[in-house]
C-alpha positions in Angstrom: 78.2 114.2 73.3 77.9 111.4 71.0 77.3 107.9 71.5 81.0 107.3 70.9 82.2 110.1 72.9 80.2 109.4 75.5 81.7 105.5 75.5 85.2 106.9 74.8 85.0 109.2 78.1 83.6 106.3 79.8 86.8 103.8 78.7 89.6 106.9 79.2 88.4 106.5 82.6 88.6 103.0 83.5 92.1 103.1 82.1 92.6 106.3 83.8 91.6 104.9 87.1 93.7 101.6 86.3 97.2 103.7 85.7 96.7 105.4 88.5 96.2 102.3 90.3 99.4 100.8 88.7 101.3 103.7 89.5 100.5 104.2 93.0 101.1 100.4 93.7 104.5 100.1 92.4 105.3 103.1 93.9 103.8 101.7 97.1 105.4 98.0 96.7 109.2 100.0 96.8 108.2 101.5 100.3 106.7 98.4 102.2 106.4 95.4 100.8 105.3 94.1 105.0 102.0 96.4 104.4 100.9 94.1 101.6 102.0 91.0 103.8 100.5 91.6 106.4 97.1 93.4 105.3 96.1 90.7 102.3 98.0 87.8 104.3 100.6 87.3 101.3 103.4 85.6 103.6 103.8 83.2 100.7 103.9 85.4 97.3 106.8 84.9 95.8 106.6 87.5 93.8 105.6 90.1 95.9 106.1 93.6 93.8 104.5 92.1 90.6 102.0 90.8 92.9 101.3 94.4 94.6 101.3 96.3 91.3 99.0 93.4 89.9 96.5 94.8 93.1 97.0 98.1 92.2 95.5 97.9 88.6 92.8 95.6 89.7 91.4 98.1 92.3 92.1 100.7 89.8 89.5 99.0 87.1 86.7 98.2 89.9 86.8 101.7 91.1 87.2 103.1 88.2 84.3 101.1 86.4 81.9 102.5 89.6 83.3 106.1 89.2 83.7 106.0 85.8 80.0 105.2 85.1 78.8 108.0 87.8 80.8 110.0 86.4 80.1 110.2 82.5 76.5 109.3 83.4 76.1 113.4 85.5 78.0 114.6 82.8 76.0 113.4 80.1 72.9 114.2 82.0 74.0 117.9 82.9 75.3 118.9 79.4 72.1 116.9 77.7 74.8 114.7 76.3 76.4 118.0 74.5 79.6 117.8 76.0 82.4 117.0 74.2 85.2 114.3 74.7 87.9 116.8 75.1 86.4 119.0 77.4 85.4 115.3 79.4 88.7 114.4 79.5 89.8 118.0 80.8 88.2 117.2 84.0 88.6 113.9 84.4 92.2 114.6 84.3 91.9 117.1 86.6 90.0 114.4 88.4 92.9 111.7 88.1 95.3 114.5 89.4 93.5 115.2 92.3 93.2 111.8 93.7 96.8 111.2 92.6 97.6 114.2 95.1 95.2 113.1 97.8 97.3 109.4 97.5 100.5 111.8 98.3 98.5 113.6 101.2 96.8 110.3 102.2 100.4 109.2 103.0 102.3 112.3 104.5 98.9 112.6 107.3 99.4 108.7 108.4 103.5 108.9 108.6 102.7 112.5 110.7 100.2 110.6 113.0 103.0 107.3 113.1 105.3 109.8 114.2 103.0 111.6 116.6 102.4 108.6 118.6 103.2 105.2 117.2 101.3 103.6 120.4 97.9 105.3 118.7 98.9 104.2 115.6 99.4 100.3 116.7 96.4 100.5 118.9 94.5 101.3 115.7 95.9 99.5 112.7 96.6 96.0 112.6 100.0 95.0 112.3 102.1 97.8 112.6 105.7 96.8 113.1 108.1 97.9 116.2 110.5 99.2 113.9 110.2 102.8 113.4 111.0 102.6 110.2 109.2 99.6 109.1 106.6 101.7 110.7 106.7 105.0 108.9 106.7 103.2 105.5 104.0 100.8 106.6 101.9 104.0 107.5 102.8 105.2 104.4 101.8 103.0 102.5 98.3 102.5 104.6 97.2 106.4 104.6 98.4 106.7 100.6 95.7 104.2 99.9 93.2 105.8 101.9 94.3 109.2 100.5 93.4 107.7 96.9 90.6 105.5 97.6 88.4 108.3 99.6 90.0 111.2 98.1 89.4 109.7 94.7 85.6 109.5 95.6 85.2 112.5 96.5 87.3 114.5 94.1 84.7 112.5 91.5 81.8 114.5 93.1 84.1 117.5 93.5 84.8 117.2 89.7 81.0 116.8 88.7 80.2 119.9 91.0 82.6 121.6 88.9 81.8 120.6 85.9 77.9 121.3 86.4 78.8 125.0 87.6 80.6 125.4 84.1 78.4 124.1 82.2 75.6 126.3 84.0 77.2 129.3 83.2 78.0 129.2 79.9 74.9 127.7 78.8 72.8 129.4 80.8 70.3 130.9 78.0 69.3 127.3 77.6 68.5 126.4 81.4 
């Protein structure tokens, strides 16, 4: 793995981490804008979606620049900074698919508790509305995040676990 390589993985991943951020977010702004009102106190953004998406990217780039760097520094140290950009990029889109799944499962698990018992759920989020469906997509919205923030994490050390096993066995003359 080159210098450049090593820098290109690095970047992929930011902007990786930053799409998938933008992606989730407007997806998430179509299904409850109240979430975003309610959890970062925006009563007042006028433009709430662009605003929302805007949130998405950011929290996108700062996990992705912690994740990122974790991630192409074990993968640089495992393959003695061998590995090449393409088969980087494999897994980290492997990686980005994962969490993007996890985001989808993240969601589905907090609109199955809302609908197991909505009292739970209001006696452990803040703000939940009355409304059952205000509620469902406000829980959506809450567990999607969740499923992509922690899922995200740990699909990173998932990824690396991977990656280190493959790299293991088909270099393993040179261990």
């Amino acid at each position: 793995m080159k210098p450049i390589s090593i820098i290109s993985l690095w970047i992929t991943a930011i902007i990786g981490a930053a799409i998938l951020g933008l992606v989730t977010n407007a997806i998430n702004a179509q299904v409850s804008e109240l979430y975003f009102r309610t959890i970062l106190g925006w009563q007042n953004v006028a433009d709430i979606k662009r605003a929302i998406v805007a949130q998405g990217v950011f929290e996108g780039l700062i996990c992705g620049l912690v994740l990122s760097t974790f991630f192409v520094a074990v993968v640089a140290f495992v393959s003695k900074a061998r590995c090449d950009y393409l088969l980087g990029l494999r897994y980290l889109a492997g990686l980005i698919a994962t969490a993007f799944l996890l985001w989808v499962i993240g969601g589905v698990l907090a609109v199955a508790l809302v609908s197991l018992s909505p009292e739970f759920y209001r006696s452990h989020f803040i703000g939940v509305p009355n409304s059952a469906p205000d509620r469902i997509r406000y829980a959506w919205v809450g567990g999607s995040i969740w499923g992509v923030q922690f899922g995200g994490a740990a699909a990173t050390f998932i990824f690396l676990a991977l990656f280190r096993a493959r790299w293991r066995l088909s270099h393993a003359t040179e261990i």
